[in-house]
N, CA, C and O atoms as CSV, one atom per row, in Angstrom:
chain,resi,resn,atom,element,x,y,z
A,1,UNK,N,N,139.018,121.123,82.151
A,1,UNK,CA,C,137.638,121.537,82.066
A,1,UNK,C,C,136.787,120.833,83.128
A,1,UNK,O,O,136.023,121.507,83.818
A,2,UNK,N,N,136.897,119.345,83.311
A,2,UNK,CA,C,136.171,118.151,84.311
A,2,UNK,C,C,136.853,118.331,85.507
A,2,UNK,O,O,136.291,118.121,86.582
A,3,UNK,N,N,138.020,118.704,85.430
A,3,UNK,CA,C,138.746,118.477,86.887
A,3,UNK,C,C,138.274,118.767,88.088
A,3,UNK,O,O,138.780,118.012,88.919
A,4,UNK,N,N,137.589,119.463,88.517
A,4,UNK,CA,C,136.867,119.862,89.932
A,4,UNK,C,C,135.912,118.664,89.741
A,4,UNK,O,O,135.714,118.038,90.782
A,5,UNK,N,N,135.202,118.155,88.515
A,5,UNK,CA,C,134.139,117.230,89.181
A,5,UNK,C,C,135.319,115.980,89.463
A,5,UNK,O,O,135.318,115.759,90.674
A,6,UNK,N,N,136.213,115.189,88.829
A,6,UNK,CA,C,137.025,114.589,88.807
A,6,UNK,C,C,137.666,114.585,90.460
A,6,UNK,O,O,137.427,113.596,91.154
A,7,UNK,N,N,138.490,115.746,91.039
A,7,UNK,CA,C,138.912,115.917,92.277
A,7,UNK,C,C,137.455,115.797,92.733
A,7,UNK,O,O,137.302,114.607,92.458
A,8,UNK,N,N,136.484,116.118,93.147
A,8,UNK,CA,C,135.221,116.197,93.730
A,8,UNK,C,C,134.697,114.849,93.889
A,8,UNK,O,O,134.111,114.725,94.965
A,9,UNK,N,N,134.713,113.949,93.275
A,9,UNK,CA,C,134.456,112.259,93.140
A,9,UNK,C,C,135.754,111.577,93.686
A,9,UNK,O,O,135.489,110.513,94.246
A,10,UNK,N,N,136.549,111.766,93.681
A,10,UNK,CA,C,137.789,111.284,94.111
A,10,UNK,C,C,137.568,111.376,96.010
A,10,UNK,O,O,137.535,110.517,96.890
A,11,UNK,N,N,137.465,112.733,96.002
A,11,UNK,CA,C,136.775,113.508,97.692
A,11,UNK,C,C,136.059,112.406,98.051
A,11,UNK,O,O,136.491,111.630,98.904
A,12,UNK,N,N,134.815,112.216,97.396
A,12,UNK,CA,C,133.745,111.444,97.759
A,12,UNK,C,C,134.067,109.857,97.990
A,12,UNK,O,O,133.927,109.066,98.923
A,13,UNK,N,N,134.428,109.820,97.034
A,13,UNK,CA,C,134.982,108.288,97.261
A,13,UNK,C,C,136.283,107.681,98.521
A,13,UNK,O,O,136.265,106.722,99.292
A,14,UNK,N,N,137.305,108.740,98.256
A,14,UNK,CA,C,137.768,108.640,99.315
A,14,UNK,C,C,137.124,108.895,100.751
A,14,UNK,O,O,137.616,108.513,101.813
A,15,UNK,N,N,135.987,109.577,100.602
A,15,UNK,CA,C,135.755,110.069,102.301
A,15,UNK,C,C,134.404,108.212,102.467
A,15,UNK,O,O,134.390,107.465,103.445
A,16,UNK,N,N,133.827,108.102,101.621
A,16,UNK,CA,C,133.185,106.749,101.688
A,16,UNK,C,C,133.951,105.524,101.976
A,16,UNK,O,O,133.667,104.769,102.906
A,17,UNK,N,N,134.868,105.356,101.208
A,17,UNK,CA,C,135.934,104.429,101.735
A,17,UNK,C,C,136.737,104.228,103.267
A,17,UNK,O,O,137.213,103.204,103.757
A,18,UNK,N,N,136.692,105.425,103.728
A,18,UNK,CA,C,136.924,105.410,104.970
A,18,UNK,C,C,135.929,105.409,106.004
A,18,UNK,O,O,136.050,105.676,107.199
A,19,UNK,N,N,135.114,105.127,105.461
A,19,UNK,CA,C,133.533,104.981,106.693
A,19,UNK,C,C,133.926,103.711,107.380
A,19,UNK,O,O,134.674,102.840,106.936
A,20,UNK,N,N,133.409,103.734,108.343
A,20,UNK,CA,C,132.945,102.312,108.881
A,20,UNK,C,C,131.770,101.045,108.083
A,20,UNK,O,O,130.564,101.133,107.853
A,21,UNK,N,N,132.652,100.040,107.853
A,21,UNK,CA,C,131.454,99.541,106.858
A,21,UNK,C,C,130.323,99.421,106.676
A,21,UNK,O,O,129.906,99.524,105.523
A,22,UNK,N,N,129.264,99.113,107.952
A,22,UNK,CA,C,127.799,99.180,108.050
A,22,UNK,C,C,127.602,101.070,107.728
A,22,UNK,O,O,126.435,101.390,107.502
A,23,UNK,N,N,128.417,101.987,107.711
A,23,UNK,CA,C,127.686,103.065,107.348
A,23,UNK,C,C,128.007,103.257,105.588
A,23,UNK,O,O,127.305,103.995,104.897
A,24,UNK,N,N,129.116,102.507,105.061
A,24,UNK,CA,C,129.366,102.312,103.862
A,24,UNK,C,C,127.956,102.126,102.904
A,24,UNK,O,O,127.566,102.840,101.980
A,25,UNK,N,N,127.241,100.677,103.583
A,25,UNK,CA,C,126.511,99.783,103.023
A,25,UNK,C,C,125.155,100.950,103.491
A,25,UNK,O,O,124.175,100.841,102.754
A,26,UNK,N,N,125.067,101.693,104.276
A,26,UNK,CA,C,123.615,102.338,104.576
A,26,UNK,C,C,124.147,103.954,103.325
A,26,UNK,O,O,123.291,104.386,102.552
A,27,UNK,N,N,125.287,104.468,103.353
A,27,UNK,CA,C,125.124,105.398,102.703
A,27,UNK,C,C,124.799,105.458,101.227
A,27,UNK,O,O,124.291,106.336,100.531
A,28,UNK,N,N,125.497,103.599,100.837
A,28,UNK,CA,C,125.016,103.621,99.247
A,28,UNK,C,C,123.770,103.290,99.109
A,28,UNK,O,O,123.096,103.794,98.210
A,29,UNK,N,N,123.254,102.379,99.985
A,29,UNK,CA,C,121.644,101.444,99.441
A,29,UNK,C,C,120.979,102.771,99.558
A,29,UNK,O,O,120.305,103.100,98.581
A,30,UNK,N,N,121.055,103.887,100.911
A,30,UNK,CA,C,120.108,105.407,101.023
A,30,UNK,C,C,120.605,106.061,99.217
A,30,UNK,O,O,119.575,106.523,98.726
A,31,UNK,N,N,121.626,106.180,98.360
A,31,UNK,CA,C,122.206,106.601,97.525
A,31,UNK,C,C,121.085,105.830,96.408
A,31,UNK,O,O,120.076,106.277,95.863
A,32,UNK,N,N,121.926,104.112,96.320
A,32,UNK,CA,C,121.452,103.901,94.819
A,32,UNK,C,C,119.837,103.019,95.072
A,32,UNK,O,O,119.140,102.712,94.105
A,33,UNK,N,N,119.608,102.841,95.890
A,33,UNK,CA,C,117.466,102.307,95.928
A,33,UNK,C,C,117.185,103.043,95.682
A,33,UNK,O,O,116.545,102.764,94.668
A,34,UNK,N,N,117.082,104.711,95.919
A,34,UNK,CA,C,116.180,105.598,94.892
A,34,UNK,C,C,116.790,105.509,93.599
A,34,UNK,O,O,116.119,105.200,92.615
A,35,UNK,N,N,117.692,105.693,93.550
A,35,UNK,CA,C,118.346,106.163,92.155
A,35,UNK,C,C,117.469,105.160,90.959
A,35,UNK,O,O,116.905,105.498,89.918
A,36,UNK,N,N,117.653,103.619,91.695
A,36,UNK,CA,C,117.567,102.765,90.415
A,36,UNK,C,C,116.008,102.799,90.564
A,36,UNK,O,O,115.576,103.309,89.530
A,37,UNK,N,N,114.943,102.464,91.435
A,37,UNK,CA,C,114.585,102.742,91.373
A,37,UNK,C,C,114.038,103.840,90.507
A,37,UNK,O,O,113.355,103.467,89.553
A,38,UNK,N,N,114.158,104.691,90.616
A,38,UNK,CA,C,113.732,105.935,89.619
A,38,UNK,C,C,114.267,105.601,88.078
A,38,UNK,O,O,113.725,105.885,87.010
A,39,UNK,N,N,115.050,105.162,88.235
A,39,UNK,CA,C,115.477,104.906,86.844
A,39,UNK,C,C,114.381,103.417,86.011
A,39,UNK,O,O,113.689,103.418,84.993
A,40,UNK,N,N,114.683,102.337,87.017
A,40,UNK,CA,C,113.519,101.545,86.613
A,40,UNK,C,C,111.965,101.996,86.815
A,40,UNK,O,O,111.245,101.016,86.625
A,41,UNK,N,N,111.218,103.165,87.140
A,41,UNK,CA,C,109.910,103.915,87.071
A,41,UNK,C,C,110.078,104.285,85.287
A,41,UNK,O,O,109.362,103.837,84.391
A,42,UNK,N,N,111.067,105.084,85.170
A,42,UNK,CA,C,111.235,105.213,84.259
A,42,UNK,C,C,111.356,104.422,82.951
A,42,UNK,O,O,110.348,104.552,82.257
A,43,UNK,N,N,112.196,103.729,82.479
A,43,UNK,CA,C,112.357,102.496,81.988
A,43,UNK,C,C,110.814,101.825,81.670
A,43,UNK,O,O,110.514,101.516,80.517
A,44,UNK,N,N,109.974,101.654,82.685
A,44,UNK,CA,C,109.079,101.244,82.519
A,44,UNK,C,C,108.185,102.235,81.832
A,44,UNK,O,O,107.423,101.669,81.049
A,45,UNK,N,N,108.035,103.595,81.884
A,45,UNK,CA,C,106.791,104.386,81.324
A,45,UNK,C,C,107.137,104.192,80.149
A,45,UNK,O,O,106.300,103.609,79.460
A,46,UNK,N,N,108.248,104.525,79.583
A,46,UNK,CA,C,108.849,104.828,78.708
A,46,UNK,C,C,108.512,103.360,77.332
A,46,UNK,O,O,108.012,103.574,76.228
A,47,UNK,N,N,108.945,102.029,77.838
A,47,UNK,CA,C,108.701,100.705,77.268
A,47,UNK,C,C,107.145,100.514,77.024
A,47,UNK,O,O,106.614,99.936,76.076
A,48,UNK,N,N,106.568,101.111,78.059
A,48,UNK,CA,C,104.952,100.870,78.278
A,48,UNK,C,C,104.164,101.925,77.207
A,48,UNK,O,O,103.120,101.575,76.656
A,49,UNK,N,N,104.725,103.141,76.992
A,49,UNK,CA,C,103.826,104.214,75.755
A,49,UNK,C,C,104.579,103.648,74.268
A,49,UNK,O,O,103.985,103.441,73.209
A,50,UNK,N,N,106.101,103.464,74.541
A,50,UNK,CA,C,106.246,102.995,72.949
A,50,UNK,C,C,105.888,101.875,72.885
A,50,UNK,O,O,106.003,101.730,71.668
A,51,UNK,N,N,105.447,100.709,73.330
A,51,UNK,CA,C,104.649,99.436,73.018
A,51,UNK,C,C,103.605,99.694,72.419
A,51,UNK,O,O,103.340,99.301,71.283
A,52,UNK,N,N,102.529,100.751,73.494
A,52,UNK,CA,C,101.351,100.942,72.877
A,52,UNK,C,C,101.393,101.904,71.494
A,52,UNK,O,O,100.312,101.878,70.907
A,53,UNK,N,N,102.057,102.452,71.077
A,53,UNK,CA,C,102.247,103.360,70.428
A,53,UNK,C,C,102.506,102.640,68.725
A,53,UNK,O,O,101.898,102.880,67.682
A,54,UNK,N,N,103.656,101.700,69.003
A,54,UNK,CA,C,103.723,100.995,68.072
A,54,UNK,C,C,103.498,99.417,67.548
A,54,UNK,O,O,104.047,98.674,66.734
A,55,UNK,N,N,102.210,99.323,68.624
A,55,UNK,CA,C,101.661,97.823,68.740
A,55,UNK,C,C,100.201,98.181,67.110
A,55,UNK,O,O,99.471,99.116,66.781
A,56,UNK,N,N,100.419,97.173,66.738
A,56,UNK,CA,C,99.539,96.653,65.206
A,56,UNK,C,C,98.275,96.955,65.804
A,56,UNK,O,O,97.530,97.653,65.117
A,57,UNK,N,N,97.794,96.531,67.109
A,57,UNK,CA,C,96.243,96.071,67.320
A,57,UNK,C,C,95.740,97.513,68.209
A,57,UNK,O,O,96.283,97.973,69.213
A,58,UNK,N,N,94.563,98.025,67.502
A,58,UNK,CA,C,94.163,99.213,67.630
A,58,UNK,C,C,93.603,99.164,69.196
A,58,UNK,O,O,93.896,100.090,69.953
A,59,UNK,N,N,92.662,97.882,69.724
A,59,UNK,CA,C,92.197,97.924,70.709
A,59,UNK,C,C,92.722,97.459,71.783
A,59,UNK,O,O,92.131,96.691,72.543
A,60,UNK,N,N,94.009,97.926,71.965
A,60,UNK,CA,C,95.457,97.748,73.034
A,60,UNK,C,C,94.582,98.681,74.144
A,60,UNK,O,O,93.870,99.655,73.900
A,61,UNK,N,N,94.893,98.024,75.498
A,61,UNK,CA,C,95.051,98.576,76.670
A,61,UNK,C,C,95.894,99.818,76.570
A,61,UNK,O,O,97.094,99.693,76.325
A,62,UNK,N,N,95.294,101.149,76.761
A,62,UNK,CA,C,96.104,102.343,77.029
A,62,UNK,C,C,97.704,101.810,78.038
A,62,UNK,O,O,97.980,100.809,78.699
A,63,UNK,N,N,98.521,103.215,77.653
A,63,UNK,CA,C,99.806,103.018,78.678
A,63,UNK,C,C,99.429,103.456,79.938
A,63,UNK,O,O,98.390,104.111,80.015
A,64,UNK,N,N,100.319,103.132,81.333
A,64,UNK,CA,C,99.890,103.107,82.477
A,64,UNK,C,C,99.591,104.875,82.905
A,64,UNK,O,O,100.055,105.825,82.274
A,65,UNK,N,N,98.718,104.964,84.111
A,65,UNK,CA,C,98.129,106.623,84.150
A,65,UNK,C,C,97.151,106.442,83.106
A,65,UNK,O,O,96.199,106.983,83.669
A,66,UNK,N,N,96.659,106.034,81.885
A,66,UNK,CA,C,95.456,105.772,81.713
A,66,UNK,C,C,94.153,105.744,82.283
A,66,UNK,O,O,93.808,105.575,83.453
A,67,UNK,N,N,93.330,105.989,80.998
A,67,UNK,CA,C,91.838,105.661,82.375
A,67,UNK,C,C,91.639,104.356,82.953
A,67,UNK,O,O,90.979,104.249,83.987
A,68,UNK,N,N,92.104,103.440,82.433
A,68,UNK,CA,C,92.247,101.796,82.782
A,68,UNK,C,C,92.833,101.577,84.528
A,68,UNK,O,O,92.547,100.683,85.324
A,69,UNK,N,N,94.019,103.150,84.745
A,69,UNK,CA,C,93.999,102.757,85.824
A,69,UNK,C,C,93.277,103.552,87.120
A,69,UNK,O,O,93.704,103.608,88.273
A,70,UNK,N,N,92.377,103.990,86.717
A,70,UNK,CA,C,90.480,104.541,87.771
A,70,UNK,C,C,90.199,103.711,88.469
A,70,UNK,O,O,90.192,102.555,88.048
A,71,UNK,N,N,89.942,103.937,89.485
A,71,UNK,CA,C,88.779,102.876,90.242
A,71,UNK,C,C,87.424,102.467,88.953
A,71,UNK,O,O,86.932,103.245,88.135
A,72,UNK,N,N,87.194,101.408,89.107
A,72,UNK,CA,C,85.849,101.013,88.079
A,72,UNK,C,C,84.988,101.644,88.489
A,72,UNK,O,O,84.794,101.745,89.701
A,73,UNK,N,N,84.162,102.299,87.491
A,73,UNK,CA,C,82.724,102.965,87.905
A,73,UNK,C,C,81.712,101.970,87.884
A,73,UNK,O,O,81.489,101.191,86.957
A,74,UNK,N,N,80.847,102.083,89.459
A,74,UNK,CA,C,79.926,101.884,89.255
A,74,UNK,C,C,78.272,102.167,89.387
A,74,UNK,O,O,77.928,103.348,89.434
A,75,UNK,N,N,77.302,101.192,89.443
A,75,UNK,CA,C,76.008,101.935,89.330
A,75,UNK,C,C,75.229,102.093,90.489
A,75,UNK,O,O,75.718,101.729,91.558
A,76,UNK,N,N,73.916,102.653,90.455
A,76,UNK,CA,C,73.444,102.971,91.847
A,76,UNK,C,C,73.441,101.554,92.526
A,76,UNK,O,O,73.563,101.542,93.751
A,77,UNK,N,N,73.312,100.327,91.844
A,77,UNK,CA,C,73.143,99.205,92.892
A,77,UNK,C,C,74.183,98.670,93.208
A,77,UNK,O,O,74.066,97.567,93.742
A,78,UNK,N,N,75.624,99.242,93.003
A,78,UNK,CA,C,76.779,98.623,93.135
A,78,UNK,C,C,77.352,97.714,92.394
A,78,UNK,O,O,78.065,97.040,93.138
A,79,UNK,N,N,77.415,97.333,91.290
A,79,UNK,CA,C,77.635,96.743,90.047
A,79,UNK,C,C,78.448,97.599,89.374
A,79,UNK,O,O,78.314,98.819,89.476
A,80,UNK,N,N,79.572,96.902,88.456
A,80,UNK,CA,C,80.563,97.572,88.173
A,80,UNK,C,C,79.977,97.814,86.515
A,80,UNK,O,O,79.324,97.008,85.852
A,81,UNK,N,N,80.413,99.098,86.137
A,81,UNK,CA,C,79.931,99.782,85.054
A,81,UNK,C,C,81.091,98.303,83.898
A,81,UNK,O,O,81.928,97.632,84.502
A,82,UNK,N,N,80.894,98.116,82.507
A,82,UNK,CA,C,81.395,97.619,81.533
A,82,UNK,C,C,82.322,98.779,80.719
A,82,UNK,O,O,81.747,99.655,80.073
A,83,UNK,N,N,83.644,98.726,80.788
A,83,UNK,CA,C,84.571,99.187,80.012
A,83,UNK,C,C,83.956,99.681,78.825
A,83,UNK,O,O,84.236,100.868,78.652
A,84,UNK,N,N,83.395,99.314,78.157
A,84,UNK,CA,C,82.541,99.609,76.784
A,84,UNK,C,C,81.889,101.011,77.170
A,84,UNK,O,O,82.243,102.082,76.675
A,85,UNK,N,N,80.736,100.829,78.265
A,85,UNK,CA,C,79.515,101.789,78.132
A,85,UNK,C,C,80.774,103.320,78.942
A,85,UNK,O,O,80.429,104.410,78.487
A,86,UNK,N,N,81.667,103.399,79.672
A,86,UNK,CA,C,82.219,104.187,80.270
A,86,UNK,C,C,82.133,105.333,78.782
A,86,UNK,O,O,82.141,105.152,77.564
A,87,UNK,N,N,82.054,106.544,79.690
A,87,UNK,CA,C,82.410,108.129,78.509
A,87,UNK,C,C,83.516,108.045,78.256
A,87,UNK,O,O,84.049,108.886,77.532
């Protein structure tokens, strides 16, 4: 049923293994820095809404993408508006 992905990774690995090593080391870091990356973006949203979600104290900092993370508003004289008075 797996076998083509199975032969297909085998391909891959064998054709990586035979690189020259500095293109070894550039084809995985180009491979796994996004990967983990993305995976640790993730990881993090994910830890960051169920914290807030199931934290006791009502007046918790929203999860990140919140309005918390806006530029601060402020007033005609340049003074930063108070978290409180914001809509």
């Amino acid at each position: 049923m797996l076998a083509w992905l199975t032969e297909w990774w085998d391909d891959v690995e064998l054709w990586l293994a035979q690189l020259w090593y500095p293109f070894q080391i550039t084809v995985v870091l180009a491979v796994l820095l996004p990967a983990c990356w993305a995976v640790a973006w993730l990881i993090d949203r994910v830890v960051d809404r169920a914290s807030a979600r199931l934290t006791p104290v009502r007046d918790v900092e929203p999860p990140l993408g919140g309005r918390y993370d806006e530029p601060p508003a402020t007033t005609p004289r340049g003074g930063a508006v108070a978290p409180e008075a914001r809509p």
